[in-house]
C-alpha positions as CSV (number, residue, x, y, z in Angstrom):
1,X,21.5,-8.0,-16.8
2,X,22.8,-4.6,-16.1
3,X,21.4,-3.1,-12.2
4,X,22.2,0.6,-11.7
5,X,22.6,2.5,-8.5
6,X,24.7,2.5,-5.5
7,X,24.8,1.2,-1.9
8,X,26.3,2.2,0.7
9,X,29.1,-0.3,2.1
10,X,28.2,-3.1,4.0
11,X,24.7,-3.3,1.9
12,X,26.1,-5.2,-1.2
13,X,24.1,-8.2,-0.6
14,X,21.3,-6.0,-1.4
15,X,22.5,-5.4,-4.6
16,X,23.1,-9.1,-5.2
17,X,19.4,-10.3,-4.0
18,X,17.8,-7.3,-6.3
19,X,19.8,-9.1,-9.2
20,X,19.0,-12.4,-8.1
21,X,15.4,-11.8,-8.3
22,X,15.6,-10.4,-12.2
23,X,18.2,-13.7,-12.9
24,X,16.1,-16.5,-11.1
25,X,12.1,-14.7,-9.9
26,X,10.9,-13.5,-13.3
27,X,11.5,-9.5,-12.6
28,X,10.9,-7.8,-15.2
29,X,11.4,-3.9,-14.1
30,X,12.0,-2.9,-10.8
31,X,13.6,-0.2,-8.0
32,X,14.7,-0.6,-4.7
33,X,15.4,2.4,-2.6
34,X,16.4,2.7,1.6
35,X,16.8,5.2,3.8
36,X,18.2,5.2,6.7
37,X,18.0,8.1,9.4
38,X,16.8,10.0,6.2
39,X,19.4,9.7,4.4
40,X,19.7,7.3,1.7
41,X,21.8,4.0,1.7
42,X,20.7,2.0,-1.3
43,X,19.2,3.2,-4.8
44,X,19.1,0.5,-7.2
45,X,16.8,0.0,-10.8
46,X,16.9,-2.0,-13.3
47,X,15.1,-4.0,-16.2
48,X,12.6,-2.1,-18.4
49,X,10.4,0.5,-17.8
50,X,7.2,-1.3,-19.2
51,X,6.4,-5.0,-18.2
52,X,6.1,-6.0,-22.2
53,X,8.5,-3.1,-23.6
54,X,12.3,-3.0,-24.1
55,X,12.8,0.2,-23.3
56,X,15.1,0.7,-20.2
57,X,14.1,1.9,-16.6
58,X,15.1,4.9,-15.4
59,X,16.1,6.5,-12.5
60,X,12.6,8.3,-12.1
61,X,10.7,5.4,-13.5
62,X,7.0,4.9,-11.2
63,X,5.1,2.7,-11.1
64,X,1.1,2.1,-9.6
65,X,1.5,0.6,-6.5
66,X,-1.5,-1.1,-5.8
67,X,-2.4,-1.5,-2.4
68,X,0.7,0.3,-1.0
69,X,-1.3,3.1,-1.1
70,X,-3.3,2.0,1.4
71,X,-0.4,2.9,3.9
72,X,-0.1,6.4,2.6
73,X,-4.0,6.9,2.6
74,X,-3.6,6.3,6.7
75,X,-1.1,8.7,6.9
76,X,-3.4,11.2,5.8
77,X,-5.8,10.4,8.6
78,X,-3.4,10.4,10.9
79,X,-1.8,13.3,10.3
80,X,-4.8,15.1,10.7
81,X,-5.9,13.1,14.2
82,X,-2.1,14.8,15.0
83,X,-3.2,18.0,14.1
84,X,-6.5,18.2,16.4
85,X,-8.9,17.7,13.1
86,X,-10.3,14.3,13.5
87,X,-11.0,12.1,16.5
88,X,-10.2,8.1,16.0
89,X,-12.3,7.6,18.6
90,X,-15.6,9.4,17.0
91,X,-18.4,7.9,15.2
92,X,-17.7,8.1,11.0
93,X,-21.1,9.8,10.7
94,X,-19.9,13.0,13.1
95,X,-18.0,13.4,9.9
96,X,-20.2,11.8,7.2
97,X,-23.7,11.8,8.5
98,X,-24.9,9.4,5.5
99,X,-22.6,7.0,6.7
100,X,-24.8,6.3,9.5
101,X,-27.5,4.2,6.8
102,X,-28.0,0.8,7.5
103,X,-26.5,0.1,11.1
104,X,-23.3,1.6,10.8
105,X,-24.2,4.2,13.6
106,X,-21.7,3.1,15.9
107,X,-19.0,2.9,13.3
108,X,-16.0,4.5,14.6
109,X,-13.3,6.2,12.9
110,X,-10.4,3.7,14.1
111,X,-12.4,1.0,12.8
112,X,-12.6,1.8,9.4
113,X,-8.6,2.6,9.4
114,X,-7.9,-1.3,11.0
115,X,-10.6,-3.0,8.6
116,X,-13.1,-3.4,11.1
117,X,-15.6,-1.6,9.6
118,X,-17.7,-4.7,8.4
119,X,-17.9,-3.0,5.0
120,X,-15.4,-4.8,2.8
121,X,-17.8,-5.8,0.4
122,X,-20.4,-3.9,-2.1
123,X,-23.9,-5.6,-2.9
124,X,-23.8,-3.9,-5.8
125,X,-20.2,-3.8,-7.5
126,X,-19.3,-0.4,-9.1
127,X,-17.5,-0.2,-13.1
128,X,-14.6,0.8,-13.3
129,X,-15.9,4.2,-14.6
130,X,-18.2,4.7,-11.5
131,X,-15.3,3.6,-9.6
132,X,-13.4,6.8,-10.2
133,X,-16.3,9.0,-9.5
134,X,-15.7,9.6,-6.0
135,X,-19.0,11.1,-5.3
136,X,-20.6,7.1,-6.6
137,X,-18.0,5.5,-4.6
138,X,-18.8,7.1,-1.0
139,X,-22.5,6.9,-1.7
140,X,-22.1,3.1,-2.6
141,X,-20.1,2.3,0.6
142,X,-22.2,4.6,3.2
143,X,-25.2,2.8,1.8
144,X,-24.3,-0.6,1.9
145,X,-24.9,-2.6,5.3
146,X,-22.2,-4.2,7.3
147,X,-21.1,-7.9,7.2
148,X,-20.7,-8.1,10.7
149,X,-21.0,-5.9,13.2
150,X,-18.4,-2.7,13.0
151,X,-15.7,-3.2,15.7
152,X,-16.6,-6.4,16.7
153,X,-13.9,-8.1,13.6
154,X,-11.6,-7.5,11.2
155,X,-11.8,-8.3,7.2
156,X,-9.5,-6.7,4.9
157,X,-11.2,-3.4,3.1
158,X,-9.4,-4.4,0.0
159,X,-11.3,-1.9,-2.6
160,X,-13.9,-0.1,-0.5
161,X,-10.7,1.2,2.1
162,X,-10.7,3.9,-1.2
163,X,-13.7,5.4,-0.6
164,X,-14.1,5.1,3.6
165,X,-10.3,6.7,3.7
166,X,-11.0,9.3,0.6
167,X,-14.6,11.0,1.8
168,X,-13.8,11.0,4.9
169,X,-10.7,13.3,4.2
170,X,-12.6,15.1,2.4
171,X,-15.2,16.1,4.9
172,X,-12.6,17.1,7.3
173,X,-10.7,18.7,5.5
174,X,-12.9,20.3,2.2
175,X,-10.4,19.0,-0.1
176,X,-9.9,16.0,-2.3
177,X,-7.3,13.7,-1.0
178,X,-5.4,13.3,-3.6
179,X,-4.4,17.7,-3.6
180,X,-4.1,17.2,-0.1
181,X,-1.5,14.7,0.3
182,X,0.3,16.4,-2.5
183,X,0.3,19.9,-0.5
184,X,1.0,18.1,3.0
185,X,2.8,14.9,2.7
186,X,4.7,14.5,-0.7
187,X,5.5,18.1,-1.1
188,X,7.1,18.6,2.3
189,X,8.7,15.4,1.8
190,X,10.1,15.8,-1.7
191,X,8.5,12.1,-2.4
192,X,7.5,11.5,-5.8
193,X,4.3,10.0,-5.1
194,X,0.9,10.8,-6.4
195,X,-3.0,10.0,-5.9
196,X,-4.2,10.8,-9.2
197,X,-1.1,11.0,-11.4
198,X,-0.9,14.6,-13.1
199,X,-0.8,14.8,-16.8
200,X,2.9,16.2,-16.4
201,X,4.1,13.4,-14.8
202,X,2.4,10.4,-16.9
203,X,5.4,9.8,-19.5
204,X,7.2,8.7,-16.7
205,X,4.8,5.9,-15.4
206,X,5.6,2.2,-16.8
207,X,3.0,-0.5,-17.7
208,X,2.3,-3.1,-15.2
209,X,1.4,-6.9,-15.8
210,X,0.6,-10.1,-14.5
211,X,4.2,-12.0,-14.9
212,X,4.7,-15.8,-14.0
213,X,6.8,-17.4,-11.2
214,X,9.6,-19.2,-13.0
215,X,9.4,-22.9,-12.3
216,X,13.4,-22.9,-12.1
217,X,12.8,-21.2,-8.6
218,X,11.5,-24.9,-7.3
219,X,10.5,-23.8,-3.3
220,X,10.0,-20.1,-3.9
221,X,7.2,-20.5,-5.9
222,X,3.7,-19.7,-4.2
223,X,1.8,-22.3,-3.2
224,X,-1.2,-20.4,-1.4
225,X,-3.1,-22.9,0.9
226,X,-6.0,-25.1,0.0
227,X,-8.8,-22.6,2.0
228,X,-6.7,-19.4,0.4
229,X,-7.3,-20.9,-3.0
230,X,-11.1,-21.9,-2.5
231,X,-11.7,-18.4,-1.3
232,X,-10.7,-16.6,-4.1
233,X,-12.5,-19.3,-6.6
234,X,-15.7,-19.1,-4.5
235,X,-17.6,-16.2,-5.8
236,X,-20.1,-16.3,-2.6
237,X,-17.0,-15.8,-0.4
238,X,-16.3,-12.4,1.1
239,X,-12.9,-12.5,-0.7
240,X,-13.9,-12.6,-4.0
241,X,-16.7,-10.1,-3.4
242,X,-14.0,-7.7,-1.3
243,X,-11.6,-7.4,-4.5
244,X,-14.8,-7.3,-7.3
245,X,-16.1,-4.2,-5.2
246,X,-15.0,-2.9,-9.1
247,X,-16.3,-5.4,-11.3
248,X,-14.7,-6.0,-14.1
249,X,-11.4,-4.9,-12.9
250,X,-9.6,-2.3,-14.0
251,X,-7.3,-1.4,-16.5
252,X,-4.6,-0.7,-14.7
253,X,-2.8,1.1,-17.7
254,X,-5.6,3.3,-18.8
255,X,-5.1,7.3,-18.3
256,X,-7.9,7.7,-16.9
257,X,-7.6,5.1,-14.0
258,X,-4.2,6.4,-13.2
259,X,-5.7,10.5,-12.9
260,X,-7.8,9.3,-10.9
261,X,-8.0,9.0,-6.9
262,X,-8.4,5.5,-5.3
263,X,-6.7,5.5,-2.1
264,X,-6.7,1.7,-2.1
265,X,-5.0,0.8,-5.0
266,X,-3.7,3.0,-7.2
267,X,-1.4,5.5,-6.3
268,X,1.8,5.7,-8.2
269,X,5.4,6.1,-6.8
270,X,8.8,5.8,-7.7
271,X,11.2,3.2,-5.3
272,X,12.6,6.5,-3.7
273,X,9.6,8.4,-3.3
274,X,7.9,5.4,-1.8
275,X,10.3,5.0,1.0
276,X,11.6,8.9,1.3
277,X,7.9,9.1,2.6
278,X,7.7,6.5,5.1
279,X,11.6,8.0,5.9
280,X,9.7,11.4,6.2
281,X,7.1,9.7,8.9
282,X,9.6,8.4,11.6
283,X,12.2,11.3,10.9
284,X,13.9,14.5,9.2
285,X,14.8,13.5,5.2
286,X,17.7,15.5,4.2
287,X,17.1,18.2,6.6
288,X,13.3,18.7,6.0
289,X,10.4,18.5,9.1
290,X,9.5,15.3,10.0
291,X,5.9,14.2,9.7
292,X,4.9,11.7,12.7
293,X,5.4,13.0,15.9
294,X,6.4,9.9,18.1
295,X,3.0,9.0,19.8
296,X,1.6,9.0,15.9
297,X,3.9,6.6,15.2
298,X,2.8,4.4,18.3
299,X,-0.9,4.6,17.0
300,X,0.4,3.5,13.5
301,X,2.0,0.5,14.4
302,X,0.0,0.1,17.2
303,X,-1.8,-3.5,16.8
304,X,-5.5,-3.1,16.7
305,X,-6.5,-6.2,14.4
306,X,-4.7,-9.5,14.5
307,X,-5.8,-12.7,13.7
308,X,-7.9,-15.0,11.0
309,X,-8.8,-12.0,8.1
310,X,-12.4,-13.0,7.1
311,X,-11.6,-11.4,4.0
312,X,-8.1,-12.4,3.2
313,X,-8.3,-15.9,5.3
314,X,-4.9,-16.3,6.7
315,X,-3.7,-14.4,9.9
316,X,-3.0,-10.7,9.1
317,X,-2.0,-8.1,11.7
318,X,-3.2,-4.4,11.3
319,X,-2.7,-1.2,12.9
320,X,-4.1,2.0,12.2
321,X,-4.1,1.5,8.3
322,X,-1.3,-0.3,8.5
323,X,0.1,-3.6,8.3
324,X,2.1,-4.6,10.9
325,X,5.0,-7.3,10.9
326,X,3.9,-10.8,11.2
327,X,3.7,-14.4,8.7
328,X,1.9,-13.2,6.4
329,X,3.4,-10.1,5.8
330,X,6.9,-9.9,7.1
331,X,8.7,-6.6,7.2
332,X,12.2,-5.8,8.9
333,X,11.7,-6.1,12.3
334,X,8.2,-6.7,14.7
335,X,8.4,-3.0,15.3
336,X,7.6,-1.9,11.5
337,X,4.9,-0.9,10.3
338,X,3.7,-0.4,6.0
339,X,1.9,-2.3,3.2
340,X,2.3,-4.3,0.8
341,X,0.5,-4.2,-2.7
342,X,-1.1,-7.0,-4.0
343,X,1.8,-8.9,-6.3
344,X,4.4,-6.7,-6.0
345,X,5.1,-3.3,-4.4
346,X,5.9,-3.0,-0.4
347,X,6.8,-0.1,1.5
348,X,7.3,0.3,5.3
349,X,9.6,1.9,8.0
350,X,11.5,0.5,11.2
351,X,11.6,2.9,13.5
352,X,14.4,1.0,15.7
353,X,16.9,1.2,12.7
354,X,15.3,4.2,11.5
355,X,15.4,2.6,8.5
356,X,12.1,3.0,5.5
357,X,12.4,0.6,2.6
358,X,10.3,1.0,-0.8
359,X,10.2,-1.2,-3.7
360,X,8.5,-0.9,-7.2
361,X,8.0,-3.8,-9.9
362,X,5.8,-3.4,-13.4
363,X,5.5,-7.4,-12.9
364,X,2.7,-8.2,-10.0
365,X,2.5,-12.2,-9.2
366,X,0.1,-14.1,-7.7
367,X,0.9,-13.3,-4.3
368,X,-1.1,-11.1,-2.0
369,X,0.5,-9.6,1.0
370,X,4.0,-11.1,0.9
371,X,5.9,-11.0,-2.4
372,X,8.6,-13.4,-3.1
373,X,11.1,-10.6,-4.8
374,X,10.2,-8.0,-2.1
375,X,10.5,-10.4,0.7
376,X,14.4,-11.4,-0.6
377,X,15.0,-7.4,-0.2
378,X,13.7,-7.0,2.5
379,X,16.2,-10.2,3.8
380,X,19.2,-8.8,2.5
381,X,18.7,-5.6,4.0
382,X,18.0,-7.5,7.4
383,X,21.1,-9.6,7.0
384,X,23.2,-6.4,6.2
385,X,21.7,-4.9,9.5
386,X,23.1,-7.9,11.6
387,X,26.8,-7.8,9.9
388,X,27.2,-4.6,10.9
């Protein structure tokens, strides 16, 4: 198994855990990059570009991110609470006025962005096909009546956090959230990252798959608990209905689910641009502006949820759209702050080390919040830290 790239010195054991993971955790195809103080320290790819194809990966090789996207998605809210455009503390339906249907009056901004909106679920699941209609989607979700009373909990908005985060952009700022994080965020940051992958860019994008823990990896393997696993096999509970929002599922490697804008689950990066981004938030990248000023990053990592997830059912931690550091999602230090995509995909910054981390795999497991591959990174890089 060949691994390109470099590290900087003292980060070698980074190198060795990202080829540990494709010679004992099933990887498949996979990228590591780090910054630190915006400049970059490790770079690494390797595998294949497509989860069933032999041909390699490259440098530039993305990959849909699933539910890391959910982290960039805040950003775009709270970059424009930064700017004077959007209040966290205002009712959704200042913004939205249909939002205000069926008792979510009271509804506040800051509660959709922490998953305390009490909307995770839709009575009626969208297609795929409607699913991409973004018009369907934020009609569906300001119908649909809470499952508890907004602010009072916290559930994790695993598919509807698309459409409360997308339309609400949109009626602040006119424009579809996809264009405007491309003119605002990834532009200015030079981050190869995209909601609603341009047709110029799709030869570039890898297939993704489901890939099996190896049983040779004995205690890594992921043994959810017994009230994890009866949640997701009940299909009453409010975690099965929470990820079947879109029922059937998507096809994650259709065209048309990749051009199109789901701010929950599938935006499509590349290792670097997924952690030159989250670089870009806590500090200047290779001489360019900084995004968050330092009292945005203090609302982002901020804790406002924390606790039993009704949705999820183990403890999650949750700031401002995004996850914080804790068990079930364990990032560098408690001070991060980021998100994980379901089976794969993580990407978060440290402000303390100034350090952002992102990581991108074609191969998603079984796990939800904290990946085995990502989580032996994420180690490395930690014990690299301390040997300094």
């Amino acid at each position: 198994m060949d691994v390109n790239g470099t590290v900087a010195e003292g980060f070698e054991p980074v190198r060795e855990a990202f080829l540990r993971n494709f010679e004992q955790l099933g990887e498949r195809g996979a990228a590591l990059a780090v910054y630190r103080d915006g400049h970059r320290i490790v770079d690494l790819w390797g595998g294949t570009k497509d989860v069933d194809g032999q041909a390699p990966w490259e440098r530039d090789t993305a990959q849909i991110v699933r539910s890391a996207t959910k982290g960039v998605a805040a950003a775009v809210l709270l970059l424009l609470h930064q700017r004077g455009e959007l209040d966290l503390d205002a009712p959704v339906g200042e913004y939205w006025p249909e939002f205000k249907a069926a008792g979510k009056e009271r509804t506040l901004v800051w509660h959709l962005l922490a998953h305390r909106a009490g909307v995770p679920v839709l009575d009626r699941p969208l297609t795929p096909g409607q699913a991409t209609d973004p018009e369907l989607g934020a009609a569906a979700v300001a119908a649909q009546a809470p499952v508890w009373e907004p602010g009072t909990d916290h559930g994790y908005h695993a598919q509807t956090y698309s459409w409360l985060t997308g339309e609400l952009a949109r009626r602040v700022t006119g424009r579809p959230v996809g264009a405007w994080l491309a003119d605002e965020i990834a532009g200015p940051a030079g981050a190869d990252l995209w909601l609603g992958l341009p047709d110029g860019q799709a030869a570039r994008v890898g297939r993704v798959g489901p890939v099996d823990a190896p049983e040779a990896a004995g205690g890594l393997r992921t043994r959810p608990k017994r009230s994890v696993t009866e949640a997701y096999a009940d299909p009453g509970s409010l975690t099965r209905r929470a990820f079947a929002a879109i029922s059937p599922l998507p096809d994650e490697n259709d065209p048309a689910y990749r051009a199109a804008v789901l701010p929950a689950s599938n935006g499509i990066a590349t290792a670097d641009g997924l952690a030159r981004f989250y670089a870009a938030l806590i500090g200047e990248v290779d001489g360019g502006r900084r995004l968050f000023t330092p009292r945005t990053v203090e609302l982002a990592r901020g804790e406002r949820s924390a606790g039993p997830d009704r949705v999820l059912v183990v403890g999650t931690r949750f700031g401002l759209g995004h996850m914080l550091h804790g068990a079930a999602s364990p990032l560098l230090s408690p001070g991060s702050f980021g998100h994980p995509g379901r089976g794969g995909a993580l990407g978060f910054a440290d402000p303390e080390s100034g350090l952002a981390f992102g990581y991108v795999t074609n191969g998603f497991r079984q796990s939800v919040t904290a990946d085995p591959r990502a989580q032996a990174l994420v180690r490395a890089v930690r014990a690299a830290l301390a040997g300094e």
